[in-house]
RODO-2510 file (C-alpha; in nm, 4 decimals, decimal comma):
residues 262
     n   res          X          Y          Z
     1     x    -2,2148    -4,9924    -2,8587
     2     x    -2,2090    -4,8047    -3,1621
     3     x    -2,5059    -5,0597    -3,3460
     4     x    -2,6931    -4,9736    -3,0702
     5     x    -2,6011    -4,5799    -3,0751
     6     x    -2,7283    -4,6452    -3,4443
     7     x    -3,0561    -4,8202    -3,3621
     8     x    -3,3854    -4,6446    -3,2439
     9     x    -3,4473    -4,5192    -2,9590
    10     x    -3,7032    -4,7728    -2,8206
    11     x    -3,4262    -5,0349    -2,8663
    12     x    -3,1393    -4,8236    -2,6929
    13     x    -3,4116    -4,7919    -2,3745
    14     x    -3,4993    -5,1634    -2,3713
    15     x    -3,1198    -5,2115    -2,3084
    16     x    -3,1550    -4,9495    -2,0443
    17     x    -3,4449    -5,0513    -1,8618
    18     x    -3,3200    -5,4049    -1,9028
    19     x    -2,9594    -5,3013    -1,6914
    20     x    -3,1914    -5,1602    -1,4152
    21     x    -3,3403    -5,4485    -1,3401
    22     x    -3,0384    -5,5854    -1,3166
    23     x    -2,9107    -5,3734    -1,0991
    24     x    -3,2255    -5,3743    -0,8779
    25     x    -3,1876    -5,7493    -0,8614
    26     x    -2,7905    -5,7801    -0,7883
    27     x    -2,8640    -5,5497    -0,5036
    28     x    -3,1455    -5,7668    -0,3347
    29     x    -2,9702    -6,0978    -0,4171
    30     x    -2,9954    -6,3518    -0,1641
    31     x    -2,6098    -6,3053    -0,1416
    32     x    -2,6134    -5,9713    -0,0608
    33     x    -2,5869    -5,6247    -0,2200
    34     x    -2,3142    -5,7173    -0,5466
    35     x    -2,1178    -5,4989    -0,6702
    36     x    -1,9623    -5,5162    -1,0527
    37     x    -1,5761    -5,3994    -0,9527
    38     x    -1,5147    -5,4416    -1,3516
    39     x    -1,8082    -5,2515    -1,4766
    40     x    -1,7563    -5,2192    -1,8259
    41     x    -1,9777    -5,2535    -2,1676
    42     x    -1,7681    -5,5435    -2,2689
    43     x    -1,9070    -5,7649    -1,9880
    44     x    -2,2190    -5,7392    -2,1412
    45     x    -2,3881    -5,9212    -2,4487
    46     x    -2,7279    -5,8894    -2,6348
    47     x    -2,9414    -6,1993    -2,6869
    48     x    -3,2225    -6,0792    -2,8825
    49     x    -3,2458    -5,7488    -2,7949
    50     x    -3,2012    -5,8173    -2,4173
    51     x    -2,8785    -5,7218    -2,2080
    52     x    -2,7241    -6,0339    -2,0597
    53     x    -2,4448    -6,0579    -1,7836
    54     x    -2,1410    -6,2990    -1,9219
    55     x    -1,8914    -6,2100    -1,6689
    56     x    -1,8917    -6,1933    -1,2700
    57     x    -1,5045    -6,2810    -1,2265
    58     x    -1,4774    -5,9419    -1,0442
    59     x    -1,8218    -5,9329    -0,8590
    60     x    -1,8632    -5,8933    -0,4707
    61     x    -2,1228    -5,9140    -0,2360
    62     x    -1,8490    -5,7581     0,0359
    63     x    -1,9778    -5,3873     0,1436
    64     x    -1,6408    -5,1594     0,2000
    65     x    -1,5078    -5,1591     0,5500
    66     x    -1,5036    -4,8370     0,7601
    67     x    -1,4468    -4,7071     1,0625
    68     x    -1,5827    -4,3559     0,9990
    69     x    -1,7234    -4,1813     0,7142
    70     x    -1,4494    -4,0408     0,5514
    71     x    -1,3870    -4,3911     0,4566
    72     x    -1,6812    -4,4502     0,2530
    73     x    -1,5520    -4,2148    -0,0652
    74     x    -1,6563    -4,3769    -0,3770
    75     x    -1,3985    -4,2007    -0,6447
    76     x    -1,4967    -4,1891    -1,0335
    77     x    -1,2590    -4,0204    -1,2829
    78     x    -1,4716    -3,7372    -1,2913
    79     x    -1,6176    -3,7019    -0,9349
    80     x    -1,7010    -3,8701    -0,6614
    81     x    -1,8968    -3,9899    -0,3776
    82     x    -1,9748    -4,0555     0,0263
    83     x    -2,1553    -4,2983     0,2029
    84     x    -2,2499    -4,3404     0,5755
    85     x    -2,0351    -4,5922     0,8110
    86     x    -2,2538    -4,8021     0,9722
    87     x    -2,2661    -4,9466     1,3254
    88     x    -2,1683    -5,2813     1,1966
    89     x    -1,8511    -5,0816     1,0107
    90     x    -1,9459    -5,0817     0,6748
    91     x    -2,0137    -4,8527     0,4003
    92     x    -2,3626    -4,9773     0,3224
    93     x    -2,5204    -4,8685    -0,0055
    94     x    -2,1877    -4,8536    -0,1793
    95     x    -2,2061    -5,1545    -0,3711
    96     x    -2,5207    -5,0398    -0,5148
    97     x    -2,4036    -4,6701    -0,5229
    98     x    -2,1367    -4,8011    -0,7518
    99     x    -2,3098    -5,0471    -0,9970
   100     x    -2,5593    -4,7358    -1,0682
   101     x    -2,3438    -4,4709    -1,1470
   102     x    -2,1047    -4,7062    -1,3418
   103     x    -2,4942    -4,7865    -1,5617
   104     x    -2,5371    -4,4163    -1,5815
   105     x    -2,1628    -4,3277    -1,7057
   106     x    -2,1143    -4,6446    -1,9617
   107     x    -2,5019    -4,6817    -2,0689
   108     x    -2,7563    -4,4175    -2,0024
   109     x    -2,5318    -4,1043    -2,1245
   110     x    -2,5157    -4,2350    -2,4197
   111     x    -2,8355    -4,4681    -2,4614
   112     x    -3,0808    -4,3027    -2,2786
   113     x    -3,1513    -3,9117    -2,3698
   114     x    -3,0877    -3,9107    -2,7780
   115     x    -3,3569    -3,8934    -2,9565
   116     x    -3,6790    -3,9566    -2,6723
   117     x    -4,0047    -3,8660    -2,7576
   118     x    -4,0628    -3,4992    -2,7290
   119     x    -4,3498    -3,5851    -2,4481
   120     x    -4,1118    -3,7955    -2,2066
   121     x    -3,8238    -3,6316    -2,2099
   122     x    -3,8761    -3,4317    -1,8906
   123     x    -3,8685    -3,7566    -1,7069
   124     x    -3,5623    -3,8979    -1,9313
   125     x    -3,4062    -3,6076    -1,8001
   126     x    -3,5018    -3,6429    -1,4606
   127     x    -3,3711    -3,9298    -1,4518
   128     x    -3,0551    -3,8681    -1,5802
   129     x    -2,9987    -3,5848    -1,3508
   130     x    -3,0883    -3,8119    -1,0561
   131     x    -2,8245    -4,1088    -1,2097
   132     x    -2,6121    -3,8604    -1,2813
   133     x    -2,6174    -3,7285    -0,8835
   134     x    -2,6656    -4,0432    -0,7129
   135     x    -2,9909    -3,8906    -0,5384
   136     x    -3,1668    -4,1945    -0,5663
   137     x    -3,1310    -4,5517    -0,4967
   138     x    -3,1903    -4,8554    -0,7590
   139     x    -3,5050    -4,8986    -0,6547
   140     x    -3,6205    -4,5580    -0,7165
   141     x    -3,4695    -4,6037    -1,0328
   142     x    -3,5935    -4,8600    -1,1491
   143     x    -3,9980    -4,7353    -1,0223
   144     x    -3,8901    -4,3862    -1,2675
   145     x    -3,7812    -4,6296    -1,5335
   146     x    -4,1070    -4,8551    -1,5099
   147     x    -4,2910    -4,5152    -1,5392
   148     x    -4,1265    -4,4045    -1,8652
   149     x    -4,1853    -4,7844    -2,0078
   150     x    -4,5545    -4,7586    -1,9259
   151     x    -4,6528    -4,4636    -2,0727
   152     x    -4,4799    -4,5337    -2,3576
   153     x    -4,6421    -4,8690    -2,4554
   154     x    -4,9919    -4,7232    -2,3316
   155     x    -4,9109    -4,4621    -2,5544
   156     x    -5,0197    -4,1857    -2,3151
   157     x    -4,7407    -3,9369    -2,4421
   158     x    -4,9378    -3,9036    -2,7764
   159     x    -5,2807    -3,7926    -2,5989
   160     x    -5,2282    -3,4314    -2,7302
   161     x    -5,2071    -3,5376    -3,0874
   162     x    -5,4028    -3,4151    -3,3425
   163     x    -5,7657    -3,6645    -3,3856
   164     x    -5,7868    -3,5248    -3,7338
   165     x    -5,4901    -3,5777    -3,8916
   166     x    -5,5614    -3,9555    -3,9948
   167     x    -5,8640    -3,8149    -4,1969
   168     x    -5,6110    -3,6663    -4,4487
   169     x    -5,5557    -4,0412    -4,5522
   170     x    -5,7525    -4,2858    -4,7199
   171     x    -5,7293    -4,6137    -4,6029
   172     x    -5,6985    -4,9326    -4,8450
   173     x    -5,7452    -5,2915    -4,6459
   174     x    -5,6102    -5,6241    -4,8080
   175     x    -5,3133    -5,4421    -5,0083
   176     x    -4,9610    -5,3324    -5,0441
   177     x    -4,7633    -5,0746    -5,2382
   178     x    -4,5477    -5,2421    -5,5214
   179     x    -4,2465    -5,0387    -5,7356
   180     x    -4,1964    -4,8272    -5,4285
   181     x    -4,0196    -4,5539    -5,4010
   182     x    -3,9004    -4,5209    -5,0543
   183     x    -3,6391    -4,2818    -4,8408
   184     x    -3,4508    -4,3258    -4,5315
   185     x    -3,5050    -4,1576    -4,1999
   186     x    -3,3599    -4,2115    -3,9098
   187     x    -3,3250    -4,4048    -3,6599
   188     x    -3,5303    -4,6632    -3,8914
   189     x    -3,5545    -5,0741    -3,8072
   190     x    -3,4565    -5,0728    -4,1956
   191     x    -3,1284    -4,8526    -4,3167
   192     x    -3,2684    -4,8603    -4,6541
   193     x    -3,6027    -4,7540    -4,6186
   194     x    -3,8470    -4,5689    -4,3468
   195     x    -3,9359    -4,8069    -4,1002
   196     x    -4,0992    -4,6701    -3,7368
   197     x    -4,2594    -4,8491    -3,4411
   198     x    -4,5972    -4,6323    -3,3561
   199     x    -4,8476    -4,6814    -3,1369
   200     x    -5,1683    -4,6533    -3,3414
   201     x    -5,2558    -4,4861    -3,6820
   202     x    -5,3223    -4,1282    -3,5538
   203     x    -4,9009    -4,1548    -3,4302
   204     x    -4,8321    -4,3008    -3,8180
   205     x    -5,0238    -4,0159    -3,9728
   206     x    -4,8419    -3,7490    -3,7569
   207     x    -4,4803    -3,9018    -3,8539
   208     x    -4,5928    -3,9194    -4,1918
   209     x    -4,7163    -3,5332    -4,1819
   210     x    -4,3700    -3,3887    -4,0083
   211     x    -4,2007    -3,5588    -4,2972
   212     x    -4,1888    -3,3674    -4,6486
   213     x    -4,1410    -3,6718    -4,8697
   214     x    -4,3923    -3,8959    -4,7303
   215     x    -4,7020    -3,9692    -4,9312
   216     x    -4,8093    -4,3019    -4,7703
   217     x    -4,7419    -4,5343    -4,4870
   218     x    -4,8171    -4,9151    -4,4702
   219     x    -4,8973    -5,1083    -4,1594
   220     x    -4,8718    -5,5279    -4,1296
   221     x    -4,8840    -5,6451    -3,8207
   222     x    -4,5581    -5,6950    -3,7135
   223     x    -4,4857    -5,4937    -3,3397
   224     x    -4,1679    -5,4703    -3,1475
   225     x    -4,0785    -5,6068    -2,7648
   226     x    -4,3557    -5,3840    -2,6687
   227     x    -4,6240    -5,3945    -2,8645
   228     x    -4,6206    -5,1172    -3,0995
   229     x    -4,6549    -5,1672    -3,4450
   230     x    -4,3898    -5,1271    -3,6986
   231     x    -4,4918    -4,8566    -3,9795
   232     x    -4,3356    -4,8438    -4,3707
   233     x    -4,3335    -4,4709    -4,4569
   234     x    -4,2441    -4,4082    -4,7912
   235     x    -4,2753    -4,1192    -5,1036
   236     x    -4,4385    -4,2944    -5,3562
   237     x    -4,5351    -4,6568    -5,5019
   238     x    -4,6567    -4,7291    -5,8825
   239     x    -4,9170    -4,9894    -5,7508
   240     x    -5,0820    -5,2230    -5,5483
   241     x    -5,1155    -5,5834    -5,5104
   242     x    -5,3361    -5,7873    -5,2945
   243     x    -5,1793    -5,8768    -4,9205
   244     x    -5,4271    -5,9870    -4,6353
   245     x    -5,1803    -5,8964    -4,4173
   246     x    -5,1450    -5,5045    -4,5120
   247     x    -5,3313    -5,1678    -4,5198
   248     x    -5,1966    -4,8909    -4,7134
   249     x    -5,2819    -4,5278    -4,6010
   250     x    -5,2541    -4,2662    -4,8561
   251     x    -5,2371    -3,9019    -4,8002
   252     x    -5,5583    -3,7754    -5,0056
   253     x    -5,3926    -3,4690    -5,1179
   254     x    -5,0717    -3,6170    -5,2210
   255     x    -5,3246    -3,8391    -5,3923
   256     x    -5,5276    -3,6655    -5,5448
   257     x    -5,2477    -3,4707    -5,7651
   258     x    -5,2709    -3,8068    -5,9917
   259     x    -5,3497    -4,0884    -5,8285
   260     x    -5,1037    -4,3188    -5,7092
   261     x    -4,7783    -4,1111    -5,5260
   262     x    -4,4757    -4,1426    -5,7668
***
């Protein structure tokens, strides 16, 4: 948990979005609605970057008997819950009830809200208020979830950014920076250096504008689980070296103080 309170925040919502359809799944299984009676983050793992289930010991596809609905209380440390009695004498929903506020206590509180682009977080938030409430079921959750993962790797939160700002850099094809002189920011992919996933050069050229120390970005190639591309900002370099594999944008009036940043 605390790697991936560390790691960016497109990671920490993979896990996320990853334990809701989980969730959605476990309560349309063709056993039933399951409930996890032993909900805790050490019944998870991470196998490259994906939440996995090791543990189902304590799982149940039982709904709660009832006979009315007082019942149906579904108590939390911190507050709790009701659900109708049915005609068959169940609590129906709880199972599900349950495995979605245990998500939002144990994962989303702390996953979920830190650090999510400016643009999306009124429907973070709306989401976590609804989690946080119970006023919606998985399945709702999951659609809300599906929305924030959409926009994000279509890259529709950044429509309102600035079309000029990438002319303020010159663009150099074929090459990367060598003797560079980077800094950290965070949350980064690398702890020693500058690393950001971005959805196009126009995002790059905006991080590397809010930040004071940046002079030049880099881009190769490389994109994470969904399909943005990873960006090297960094405050100066003493030269470059041939790389079919990179471009190298430099800010032209960083640049043009004495040629290459230092």
């Amino acid at each position: 948990m605390i790697q991936l309170l560390q790691s960016p925040w497109e990671e920490r919502f993979r896990v996320c979005l990853g334990l809701v359809r989980l969730l959605h799944f476990l309560s349309e299984s063709p056993l039933g609605s399951v409930a996890l009676l032993d909900f805790q983050p050490r019944q998870f793992v991470m196998v490259e970057g994906e939440l996995k289930l090791t543990d189902l010991d304590d799982a149940t596809t039982r709904e709660p008997l009832c006979r009315t609905d007082a019942d149906c209380l579904l108590q939390f440390p911190l507050r709790n819950f009701s659900a109708r009695c049915s005609e068959r004498g169940l609590c129906e929903g709880m199972n599900e009830m349950r495995n979605l506020y245990n998500a939002h206590r144990y994962f989303f509180l702390y996953l979920l809200p830190h650090q999510a682009p400016v643009t999306l977080r009124p429907l973070v938030d709306q989401i976590m208020n609804s989690t946080a409430e119970l006023r919606n079921n998985t399945n709702g959750t999951l659609e809300a979830f599906e929305e924030v993962f959409h926009i994000f790797r279509s890259g529709r939160h950044l429509e309102n950014l600035p079309p000029t700002l990438i002319r303020e850099y010159t663009s150099m094809r074929g090459v990367s920076s060598a003797g560079n002189v980077d800094y950290r920011c965070w949350p980064s992919y690398n702890q020693q250096g500058c690393v950001l996933s971005v959805h196009s050069t126009r995002e790059a050229a905006a991080i590397c504008h809010s930040h004071p120390q940046c002079t030049s970005f880099s881009l190769r190639g490389q994109r994470t689980w969904t399909g943005r591309l990873l960006a090297t900002f960094r405050s100066g370099f003493s030269h470059l070296v041939p790389d079919v594999h990179s471009v190298v944008y430099m800010r032209k009036t960083k640049a043009s103080l004495g040629g290459a940043p230092q």
